[in-house]
C-alpha positions as CSV (number, residue, x, y, z in Angstrom):
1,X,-11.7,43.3,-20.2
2,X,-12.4,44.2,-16.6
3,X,-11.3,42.4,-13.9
4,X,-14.8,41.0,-12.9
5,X,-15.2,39.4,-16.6
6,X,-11.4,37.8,-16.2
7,X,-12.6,36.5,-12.7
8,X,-15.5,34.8,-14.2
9,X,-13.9,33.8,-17.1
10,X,-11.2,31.9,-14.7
11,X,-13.6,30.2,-12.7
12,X,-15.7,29.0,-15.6
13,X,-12.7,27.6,-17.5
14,X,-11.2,26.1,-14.1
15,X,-15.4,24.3,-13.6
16,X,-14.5,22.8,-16.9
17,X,-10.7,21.1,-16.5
18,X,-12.4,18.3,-14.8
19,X,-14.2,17.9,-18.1
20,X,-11.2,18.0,-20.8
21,X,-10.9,14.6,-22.9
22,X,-8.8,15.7,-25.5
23,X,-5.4,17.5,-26.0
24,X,-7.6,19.4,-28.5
25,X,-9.4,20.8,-25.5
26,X,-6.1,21.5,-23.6
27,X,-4.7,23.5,-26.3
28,X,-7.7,25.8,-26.5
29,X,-7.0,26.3,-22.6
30,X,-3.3,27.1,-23.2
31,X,-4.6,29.4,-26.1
32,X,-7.4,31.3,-23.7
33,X,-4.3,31.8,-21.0
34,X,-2.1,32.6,-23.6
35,X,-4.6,35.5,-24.5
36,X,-5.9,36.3,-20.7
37,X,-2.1,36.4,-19.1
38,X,-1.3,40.0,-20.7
39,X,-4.9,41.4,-20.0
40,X,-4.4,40.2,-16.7
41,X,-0.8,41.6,-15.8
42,X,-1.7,45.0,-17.4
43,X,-4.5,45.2,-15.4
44,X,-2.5,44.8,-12.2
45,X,0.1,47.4,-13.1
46,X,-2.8,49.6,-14.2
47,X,-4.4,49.4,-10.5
48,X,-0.9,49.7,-8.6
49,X,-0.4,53.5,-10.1
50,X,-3.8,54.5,-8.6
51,X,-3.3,53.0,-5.4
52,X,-0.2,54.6,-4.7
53,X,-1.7,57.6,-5.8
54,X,-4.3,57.3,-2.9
55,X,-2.1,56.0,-0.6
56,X,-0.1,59.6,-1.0
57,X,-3.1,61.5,-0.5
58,X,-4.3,60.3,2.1
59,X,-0.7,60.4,3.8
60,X,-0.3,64.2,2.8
61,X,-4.0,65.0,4.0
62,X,-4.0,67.0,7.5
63,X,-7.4,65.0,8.4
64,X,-5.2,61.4,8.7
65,X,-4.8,60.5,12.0
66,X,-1.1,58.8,13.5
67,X,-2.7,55.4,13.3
68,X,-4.0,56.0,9.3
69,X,-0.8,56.8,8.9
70,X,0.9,53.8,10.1
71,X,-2.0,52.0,8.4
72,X,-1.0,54.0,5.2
73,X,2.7,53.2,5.4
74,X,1.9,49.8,6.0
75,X,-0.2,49.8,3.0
76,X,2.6,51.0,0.7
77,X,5.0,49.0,2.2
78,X,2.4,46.2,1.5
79,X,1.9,47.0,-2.4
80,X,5.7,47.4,-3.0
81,X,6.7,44.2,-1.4
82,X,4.0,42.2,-3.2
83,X,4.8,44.2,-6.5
84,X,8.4,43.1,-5.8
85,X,7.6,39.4,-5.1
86,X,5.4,39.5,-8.3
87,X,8.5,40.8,-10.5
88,X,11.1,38.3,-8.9
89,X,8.7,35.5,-9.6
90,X,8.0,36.2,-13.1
91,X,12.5,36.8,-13.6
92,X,12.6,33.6,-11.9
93,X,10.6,32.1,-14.2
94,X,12.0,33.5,-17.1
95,X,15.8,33.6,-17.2
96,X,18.0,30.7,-17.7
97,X,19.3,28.5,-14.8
98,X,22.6,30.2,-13.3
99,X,25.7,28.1,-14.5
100,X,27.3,26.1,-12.4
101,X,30.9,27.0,-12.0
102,X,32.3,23.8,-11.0
């Protein structure tokens, strides 16, 4: 599934929330996610390889200029933090609730 078809796919089912008057209809939303959510997280890591690949290129290419190269560095700084943020949110999510040692 390419991204565009997730996209639309999204939007249509978000249009149609409003719309729900069963719990029937709710599970078959929690069932589409269920099935879209992996799609859509491989997809991501799939795109941040290629993007760092570029990213290098271009910063190794004698025809970048000082200022692409900032821009470049800010780039990659860019993609790791949000790749960061992404993985924090999802452990976040996922573990347990610390103990707390009273």
């Amino acid at each position: 599934m390419n991204a565009t078809v997730a996209v639309t796919l999204l939007q249509t089912i978000l249009t149609l929330i409003p719309q729900i008057t069963s719990s029937k209809s709710v599970a078959t939303v929690i069932n589409a996610l269920i099935q879209i959510i992996p799609i859509a997280v491989q997809e991501a890591q799939d795109l941040l390889g290629p993007i760092r690949n570029i990213i290098a290129a271009l910063s190794a290419s004698d025809q970048a200029t000082a200022d692409q190269l900032a821009a470049l560095k800010a780039l990659d700084a860019q993609v790791d933090a949000a790749f960061d943020a992404a993985v924090a949110a999802y452990l976040a999510k996922r573990s347990p609730a610390p103990a707390n040692p009273q």
